[in-house]
N, C-alpha and C positions, 0 to 999 in steps of 0.2 A: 334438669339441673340448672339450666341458665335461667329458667323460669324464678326458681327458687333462690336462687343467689342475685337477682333482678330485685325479686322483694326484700331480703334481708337488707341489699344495699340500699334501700328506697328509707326501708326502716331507720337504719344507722343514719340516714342523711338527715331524717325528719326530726331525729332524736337530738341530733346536733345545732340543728336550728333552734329548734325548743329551748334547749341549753343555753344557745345561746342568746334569745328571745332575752330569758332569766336575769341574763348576767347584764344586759344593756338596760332592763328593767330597772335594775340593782343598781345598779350605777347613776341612772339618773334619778333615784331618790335617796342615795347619801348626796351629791348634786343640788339635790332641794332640800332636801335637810340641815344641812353645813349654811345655806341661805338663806336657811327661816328660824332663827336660832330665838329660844324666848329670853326673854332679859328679865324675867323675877327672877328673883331673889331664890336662892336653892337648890338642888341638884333634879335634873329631869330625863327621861327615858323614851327614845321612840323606841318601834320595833317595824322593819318591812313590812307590809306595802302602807302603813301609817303613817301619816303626815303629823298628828297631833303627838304634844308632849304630856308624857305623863309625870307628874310627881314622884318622886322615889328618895329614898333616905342617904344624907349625904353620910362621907364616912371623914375619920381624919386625916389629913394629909403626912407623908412621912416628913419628918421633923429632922431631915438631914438637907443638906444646903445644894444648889443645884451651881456649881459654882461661876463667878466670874472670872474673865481669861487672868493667866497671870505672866504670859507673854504679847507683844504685839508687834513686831519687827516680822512677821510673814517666814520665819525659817522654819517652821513646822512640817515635817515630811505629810503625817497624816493631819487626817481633815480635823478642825475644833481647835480650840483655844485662841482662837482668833485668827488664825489658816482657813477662811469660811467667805464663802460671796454672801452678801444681803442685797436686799432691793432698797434701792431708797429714793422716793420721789417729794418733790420740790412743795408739795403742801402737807395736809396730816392726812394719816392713814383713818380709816374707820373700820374697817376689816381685812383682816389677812387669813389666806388659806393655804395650807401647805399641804401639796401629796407626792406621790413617787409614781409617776406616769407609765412608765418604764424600770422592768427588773429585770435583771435576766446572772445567770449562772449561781443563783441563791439557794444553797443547801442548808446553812447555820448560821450563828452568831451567838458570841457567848460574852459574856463581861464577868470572867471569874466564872461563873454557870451558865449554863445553857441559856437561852431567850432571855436573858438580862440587859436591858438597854432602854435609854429613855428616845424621846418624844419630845422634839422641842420648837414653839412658835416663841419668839425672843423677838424685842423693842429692842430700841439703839439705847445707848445712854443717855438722859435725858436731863436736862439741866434747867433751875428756874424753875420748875415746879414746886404748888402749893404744898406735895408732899416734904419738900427736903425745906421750907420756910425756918423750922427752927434750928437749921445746923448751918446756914449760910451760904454761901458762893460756891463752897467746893461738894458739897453735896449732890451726888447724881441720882435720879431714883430709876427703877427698870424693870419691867414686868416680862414674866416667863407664862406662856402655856404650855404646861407639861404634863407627857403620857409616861406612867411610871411601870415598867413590866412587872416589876419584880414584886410593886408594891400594888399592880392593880388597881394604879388609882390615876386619874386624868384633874387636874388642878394647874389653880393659879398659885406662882410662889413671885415674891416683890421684894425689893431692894431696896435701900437705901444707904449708894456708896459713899463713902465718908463722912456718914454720921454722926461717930465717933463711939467713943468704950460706952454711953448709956443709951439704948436705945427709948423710943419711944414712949414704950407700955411692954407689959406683961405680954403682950402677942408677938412682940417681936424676940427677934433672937441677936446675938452678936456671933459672929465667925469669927472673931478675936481677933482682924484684922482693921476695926474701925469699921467695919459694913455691918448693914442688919438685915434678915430677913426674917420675913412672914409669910402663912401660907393661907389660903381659901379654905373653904369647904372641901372635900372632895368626890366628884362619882364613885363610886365604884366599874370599876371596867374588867373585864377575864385578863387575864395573859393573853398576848396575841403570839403564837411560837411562831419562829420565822425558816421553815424547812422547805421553802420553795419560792419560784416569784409571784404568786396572785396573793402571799401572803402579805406582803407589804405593799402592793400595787392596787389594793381595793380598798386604802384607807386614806382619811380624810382630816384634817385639821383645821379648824380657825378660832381666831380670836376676834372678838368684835371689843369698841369700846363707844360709851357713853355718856358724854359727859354729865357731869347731873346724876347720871346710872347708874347702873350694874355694868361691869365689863362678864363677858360669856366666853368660856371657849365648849366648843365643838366637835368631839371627838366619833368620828365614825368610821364603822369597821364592820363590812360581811354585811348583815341585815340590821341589826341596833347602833345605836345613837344613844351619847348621852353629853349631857353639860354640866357645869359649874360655873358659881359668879361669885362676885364682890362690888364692892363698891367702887363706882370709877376711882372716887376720891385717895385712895388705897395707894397708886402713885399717879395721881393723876395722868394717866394714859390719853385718854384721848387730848389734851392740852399740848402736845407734843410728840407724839408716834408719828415717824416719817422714816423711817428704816426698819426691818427687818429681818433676821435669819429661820431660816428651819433646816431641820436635818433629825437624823435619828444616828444619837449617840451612845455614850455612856451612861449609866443608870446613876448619877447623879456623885457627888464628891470628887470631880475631875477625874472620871475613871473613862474606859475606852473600851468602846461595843469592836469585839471584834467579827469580821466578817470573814469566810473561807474566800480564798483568792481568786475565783472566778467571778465573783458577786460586782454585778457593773449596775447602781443606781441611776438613775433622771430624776434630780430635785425639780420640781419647779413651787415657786409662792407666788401666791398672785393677789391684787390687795383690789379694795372699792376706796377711792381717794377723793373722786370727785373729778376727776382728770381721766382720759382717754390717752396722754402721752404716755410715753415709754418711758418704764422708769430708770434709773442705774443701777449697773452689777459693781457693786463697789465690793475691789479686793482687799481680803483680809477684814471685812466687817462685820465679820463675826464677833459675837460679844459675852457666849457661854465658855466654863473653861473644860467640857466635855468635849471627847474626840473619839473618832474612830479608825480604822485603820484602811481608808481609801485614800487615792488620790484625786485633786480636783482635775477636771478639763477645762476646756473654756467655756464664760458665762454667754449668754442671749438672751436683750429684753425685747419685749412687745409690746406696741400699743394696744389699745382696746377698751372695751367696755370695765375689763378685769385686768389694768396692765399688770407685767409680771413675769419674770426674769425664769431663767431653765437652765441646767448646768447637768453635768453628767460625773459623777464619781467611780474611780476604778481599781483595779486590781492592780497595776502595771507594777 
């Protein structure tokens, strides 16, 4: 009997390593994926253990607004609407990557329905750019990388606040507040349902920009990867990215991802600047007007290769 229960347990150990083998496998090629991001023009597809991008058909983006804060005074109980740390450092960004390092008591999450919630890599507001030249000084333009559950779609949506009542062109929209936005191409991506924590703690975000380019974001999850671009010039992004947010919120029109009360996140974003300093966790520099129903703890940055701030959201 010891004989036999010697082997099973040798078995179960081997089996778990293996498992595990898998999972670190995994990990360091969304890792390299999210870091090798292509910049044509188009939507594209990896698949594990694959490094190259494939071609694939973009779809439309949804044609609702992702919105911005409409508070900023920091008295928001839950996280979003500007109740949000960003990182923000002293030159421009070239890349940002946001994931959730750390989950733990994660059973659900619903916005109105079950697995309803967005995805969001969010710029600061940005001023003086070529994009807002024909509306003037008070013009801000502001680029979103956003993961849409409900719409299955991972895209760029872009701003420009105080525009005013006629936007640009035909591609743009007005929210009838004097701002306009517009959207990218978009991937297509599955629902990712959130009924445990490796559901949201094996996924990956970024946003890269170019000047001259195509800006990319990067969305990866489980074994596949995929992107969407635009043109830098769109709000000229890279000309002034030096701040900002990610979190997973509400699925877009200021609405609020709710989480069961046990559900304790670890945001961290971490950006390529060009700098090894540590950047700032600047309070309340949140810039979408999406929220969830966590509370923040306190922020921590790091210097490094990849500086980049960590924060912890909770139940309390």
């Amino acid at each position: 009997m010891m004989k036999v229960t010697s082997v099973v347990l040798a078995a179960a150990l081997g089996a778990c390593a293996i498992q595990e083998d898998a999972q670190t496998a995994q990990d360091d090629w969304r890792e390299a994926i999210v870091a090798s991001p292509i910049t044509d023009a188009g939507c594209y597809h990896a698949v594990y253990p694959d490094m190259s991008w494939s071609p694939t058909s973009c779809t439309a983006a949804p044609n609702q607004p992702y919105s911005t804060i409409t508070i900023t005074d920091g008295t928001q109980f839950t996280v979003g609407n500007g109740s949000d740390y960003a990182l923000q450092v002293s030159g421009l960004i070239k890349t940002g990557v946001g994931t959730f390092p750390h989950v733990s008591g994660l059973v659900s999450e619903k916005d109105g329905t079950a697995n309803s919630y967005s995805i969001q890599l969010n710029s600061n507001f940005m001023s003086g750019t070529a994009a807002c030249a024909a509306a003037g000084s008070n013009c801000l333009s502001w680029a979103q990388f956003v993961y849409s559950s409900s719409e299955q779609a991972a895209f760029m949506q872009n701003w420009l606040i105080g525009y005013g009542t006629t936007c640009p062109n035909a591609n743009w929209f007005s929210d009838g507040q004097g701002d306009c936005y517009s959207n990218s191409d978009a991937a297509s991506v599955p629902t990712l349902p959130l009924t445990n924590d490796t559901d949201l703690s094996t996924l990956k975000m970024s946003g890269t920009a170019v000047a001259g380019g195509n800006d990319t974001l990067v969305f990866a999850s489980g074994t596949e990867a995929f992107t969407a671009s635009e043109p830098d010039s769109t709000t000229n992004l890279a000309s002034a990215w030096n701040a900002s947010e990610f979190n997973i919120i509400g699925d877009g029109n200021a609405s609020e991802a709710v989480f069961n009360k046990s559900t304790a996140i670890e945001v961290r974003i971490a950006v390529k600047d060009g700098s090894t300093a540590a950047p700032t966790c600047v309070v309340n520099g949140g810039t979408t007007g999406e929220t969830n129903n966590r509370v923040l703890d306190a922020c921590n940055a790091f210097a490094g290769t990849t500086p980049s701030i960590e924060f912890r959201e909770t139940g309390k």
